[in-house]
C-alpha positions as protocol buffer text, in pm:
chain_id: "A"
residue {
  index: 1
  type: UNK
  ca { x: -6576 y: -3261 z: -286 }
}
residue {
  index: 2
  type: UNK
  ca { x: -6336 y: -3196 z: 33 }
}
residue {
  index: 3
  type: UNK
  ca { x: -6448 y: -2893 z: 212 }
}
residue {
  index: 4
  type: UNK
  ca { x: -6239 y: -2890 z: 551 }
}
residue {
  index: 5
  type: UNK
  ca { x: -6335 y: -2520 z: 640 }
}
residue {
  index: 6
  type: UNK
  ca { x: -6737 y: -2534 z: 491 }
}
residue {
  index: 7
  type: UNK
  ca { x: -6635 y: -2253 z: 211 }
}
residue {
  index: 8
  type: UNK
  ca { x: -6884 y: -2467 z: -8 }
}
residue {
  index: 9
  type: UNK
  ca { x: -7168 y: -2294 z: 134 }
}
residue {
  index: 10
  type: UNK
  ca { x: -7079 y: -1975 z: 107 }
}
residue {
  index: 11
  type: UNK
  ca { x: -7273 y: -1876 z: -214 }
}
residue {
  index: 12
  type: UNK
  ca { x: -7622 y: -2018 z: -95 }
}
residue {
  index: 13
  type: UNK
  ca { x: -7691 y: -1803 z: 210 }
}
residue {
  index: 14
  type: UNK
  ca { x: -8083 y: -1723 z: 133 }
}
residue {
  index: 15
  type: UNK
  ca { x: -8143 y: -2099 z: 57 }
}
residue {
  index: 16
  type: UNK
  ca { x: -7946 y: -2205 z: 421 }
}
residue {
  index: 17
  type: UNK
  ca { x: -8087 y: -1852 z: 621 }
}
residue {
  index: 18
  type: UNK
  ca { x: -8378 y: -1967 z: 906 }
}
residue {
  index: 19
  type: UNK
  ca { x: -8384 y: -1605 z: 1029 }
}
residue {
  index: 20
  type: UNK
  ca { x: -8225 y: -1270 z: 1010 }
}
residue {
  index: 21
  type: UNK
  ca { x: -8231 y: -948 z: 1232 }
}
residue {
  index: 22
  type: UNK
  ca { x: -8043 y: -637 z: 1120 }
}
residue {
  index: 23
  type: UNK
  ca { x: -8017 y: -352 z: 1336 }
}
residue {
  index: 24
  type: UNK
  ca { x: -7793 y: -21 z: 1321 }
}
residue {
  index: 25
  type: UNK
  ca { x: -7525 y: -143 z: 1552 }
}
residue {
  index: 26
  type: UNK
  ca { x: -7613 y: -512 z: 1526 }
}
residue {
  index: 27
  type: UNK
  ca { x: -7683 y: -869 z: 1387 }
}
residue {
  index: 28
  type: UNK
  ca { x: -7869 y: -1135 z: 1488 }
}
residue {
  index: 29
  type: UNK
  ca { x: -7849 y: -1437 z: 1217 }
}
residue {
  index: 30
  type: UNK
  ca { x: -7969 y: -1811 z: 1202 }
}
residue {
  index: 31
  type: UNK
  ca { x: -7857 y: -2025 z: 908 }
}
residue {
  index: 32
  type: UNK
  ca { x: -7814 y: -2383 z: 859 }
}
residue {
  index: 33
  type: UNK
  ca { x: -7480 y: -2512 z: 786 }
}
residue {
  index: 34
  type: UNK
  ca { x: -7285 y: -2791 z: 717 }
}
residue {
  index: 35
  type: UNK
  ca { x: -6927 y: -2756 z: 889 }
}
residue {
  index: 36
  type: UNK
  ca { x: -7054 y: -2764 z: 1236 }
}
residue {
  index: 37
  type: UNK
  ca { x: -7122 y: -3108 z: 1468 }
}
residue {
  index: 38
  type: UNK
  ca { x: -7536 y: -2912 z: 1442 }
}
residue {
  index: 39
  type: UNK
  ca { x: -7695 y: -2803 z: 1125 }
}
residue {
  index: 40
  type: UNK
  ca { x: -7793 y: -2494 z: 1231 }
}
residue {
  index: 41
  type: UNK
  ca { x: -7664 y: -2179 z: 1433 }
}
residue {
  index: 42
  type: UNK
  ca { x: -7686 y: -1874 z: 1559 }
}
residue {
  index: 43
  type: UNK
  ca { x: -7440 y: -1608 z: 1532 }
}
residue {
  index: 44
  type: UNK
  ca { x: -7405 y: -1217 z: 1682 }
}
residue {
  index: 45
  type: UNK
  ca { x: -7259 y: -973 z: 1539 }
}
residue {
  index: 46
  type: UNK
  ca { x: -7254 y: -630 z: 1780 }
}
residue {
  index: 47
  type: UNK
  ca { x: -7052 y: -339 z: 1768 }
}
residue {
  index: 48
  type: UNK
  ca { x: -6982 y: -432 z: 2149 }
}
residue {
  index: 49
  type: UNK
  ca { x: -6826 y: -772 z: 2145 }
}
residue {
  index: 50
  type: UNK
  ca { x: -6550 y: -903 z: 1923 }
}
residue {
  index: 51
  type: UNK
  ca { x: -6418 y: -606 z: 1746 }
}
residue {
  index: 52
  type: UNK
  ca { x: -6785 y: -583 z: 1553 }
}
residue {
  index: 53
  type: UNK
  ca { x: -6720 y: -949 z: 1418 }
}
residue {
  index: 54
  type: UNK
  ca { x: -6968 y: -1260 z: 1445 }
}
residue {
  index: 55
  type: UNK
  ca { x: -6974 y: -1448 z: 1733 }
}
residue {
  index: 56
  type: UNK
  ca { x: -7140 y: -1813 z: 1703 }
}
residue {
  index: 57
  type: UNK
  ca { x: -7352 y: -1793 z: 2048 }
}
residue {
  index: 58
  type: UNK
  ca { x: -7586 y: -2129 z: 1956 }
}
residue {
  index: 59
  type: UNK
  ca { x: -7614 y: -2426 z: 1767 }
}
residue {
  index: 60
  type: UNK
  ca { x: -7870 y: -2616 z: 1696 }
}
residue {
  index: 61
  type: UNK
  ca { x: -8041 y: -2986 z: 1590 }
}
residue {
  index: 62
  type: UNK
  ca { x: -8370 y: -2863 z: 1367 }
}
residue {
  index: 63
  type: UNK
  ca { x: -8474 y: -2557 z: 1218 }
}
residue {
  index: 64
  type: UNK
  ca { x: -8799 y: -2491 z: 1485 }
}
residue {
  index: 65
  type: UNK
  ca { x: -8510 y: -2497 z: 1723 }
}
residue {
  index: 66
  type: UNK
  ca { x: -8310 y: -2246 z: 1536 }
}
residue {
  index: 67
  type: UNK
  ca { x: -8595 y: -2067 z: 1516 }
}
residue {
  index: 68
  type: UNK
  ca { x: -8704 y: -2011 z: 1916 }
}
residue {
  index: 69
  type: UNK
  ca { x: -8290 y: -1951 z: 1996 }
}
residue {
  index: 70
  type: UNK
  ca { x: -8330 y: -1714 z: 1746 }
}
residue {
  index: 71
  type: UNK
  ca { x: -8583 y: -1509 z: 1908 }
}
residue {
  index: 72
  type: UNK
  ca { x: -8418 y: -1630 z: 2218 }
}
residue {
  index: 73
  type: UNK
  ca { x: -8100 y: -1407 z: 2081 }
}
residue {
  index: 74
  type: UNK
  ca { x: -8315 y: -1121 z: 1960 }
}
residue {
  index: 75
  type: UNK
  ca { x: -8436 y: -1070 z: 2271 }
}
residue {
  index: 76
  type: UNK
  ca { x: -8099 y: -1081 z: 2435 }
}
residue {
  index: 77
  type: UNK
  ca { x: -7981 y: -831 z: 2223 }
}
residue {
  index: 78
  type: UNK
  ca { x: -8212 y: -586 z: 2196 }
}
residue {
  index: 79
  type: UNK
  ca { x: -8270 y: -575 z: 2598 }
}
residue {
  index: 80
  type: UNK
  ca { x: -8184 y: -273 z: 2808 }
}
residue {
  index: 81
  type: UNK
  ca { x: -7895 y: -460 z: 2967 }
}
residue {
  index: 82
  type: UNK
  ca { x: -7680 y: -698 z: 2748 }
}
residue {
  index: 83
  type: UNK
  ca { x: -7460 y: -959 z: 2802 }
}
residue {
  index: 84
  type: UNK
  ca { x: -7128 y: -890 z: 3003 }
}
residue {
  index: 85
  type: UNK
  ca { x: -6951 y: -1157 z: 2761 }
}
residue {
  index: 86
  type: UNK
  ca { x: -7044 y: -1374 z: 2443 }
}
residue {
  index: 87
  type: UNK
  ca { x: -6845 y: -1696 z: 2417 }
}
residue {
  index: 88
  type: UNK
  ca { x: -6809 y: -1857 z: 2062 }
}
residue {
  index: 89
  type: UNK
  ca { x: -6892 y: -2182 z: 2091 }
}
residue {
  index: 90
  type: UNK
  ca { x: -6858 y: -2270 z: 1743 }
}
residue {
  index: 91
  type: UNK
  ca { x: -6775 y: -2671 z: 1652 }
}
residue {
  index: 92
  type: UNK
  ca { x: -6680 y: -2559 z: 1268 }
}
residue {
  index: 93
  type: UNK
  ca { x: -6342 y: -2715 z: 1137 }
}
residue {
  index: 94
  type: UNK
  ca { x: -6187 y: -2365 z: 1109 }
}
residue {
  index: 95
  type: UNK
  ca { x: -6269 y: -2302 z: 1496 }
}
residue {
  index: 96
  type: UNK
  ca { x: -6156 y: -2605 z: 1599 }
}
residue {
  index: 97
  type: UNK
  ca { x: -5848 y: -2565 z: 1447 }
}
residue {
  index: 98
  type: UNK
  ca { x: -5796 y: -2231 z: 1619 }
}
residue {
  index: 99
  type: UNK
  ca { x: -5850 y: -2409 z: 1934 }
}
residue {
  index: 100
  type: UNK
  ca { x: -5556 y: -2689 z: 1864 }
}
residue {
  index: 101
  type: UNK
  ca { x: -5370 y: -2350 z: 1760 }
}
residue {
  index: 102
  type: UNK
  ca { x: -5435 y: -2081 z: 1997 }
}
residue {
  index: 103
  type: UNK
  ca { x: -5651 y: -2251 z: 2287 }
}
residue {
  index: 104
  type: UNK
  ca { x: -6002 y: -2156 z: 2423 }
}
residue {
  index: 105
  type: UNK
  ca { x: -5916 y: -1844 z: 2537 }
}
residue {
  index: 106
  type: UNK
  ca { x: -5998 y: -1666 z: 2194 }
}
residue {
  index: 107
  type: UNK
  ca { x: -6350 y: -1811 z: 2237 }
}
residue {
  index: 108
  type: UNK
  ca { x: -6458 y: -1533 z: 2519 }
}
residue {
  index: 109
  type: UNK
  ca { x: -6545 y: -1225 z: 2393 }
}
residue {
  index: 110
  type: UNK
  ca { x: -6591 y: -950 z: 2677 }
}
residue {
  index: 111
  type: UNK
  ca { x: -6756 y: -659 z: 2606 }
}
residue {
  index: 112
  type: UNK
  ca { x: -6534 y: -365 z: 2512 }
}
């Protein structure tokens, strides 16, 4: 089956999720996936950064990695002081795309 944008695995999150913390005003989730150049990655999702959309901050090569950058991003997020920007640094076929399209500059997401 083609799946240029990865919509394939949309329907098998719990079987694909490594780790997942939920918070009032935020998201922390690792999942392995198959439309990235890594099979697994980390995304943020905080009322702060991006209009409250996910943000791919990390991508990993095995799932003990994916599991440390996850706590590494928990622990980011949850600190006193957060991060002044988040940059997507996502290598799915649908990001890459917007890149040919709109350039890098939609990657960096500065805290509103």
């Amino acid at each position: 089956m083609f799946d240029i944008f990865g919509i394939g695995n949309m329907g098998n999150y719990e079987e694909r999720k490594v780790a997942r913390w939920p918070e009032d005003d935020w998201i922390v989730d690792t999942c392995r996936v198959t439309d990235s150049d890594k099979p697994f990655e980390t995304a943020v999702k905080h009322t702060n950064y991006n209009f409250g959309k996910m943000i791919i901050v990390e991508e990993y090569d095995d799932e003990e990695s994916a599991q440390k950058g996850h706590d590494k991003w928990v622990k980011t997020m949850s600190a006193d002081e957060l991060p002044e920007r988040l940059f997507d640094i996502s290598t799915c076929s649908a990001s890459k795309f917007c890149s040919a399209i709109c350039g890098d500059g939609y990657r960096q997401n500065p805290k509103m």
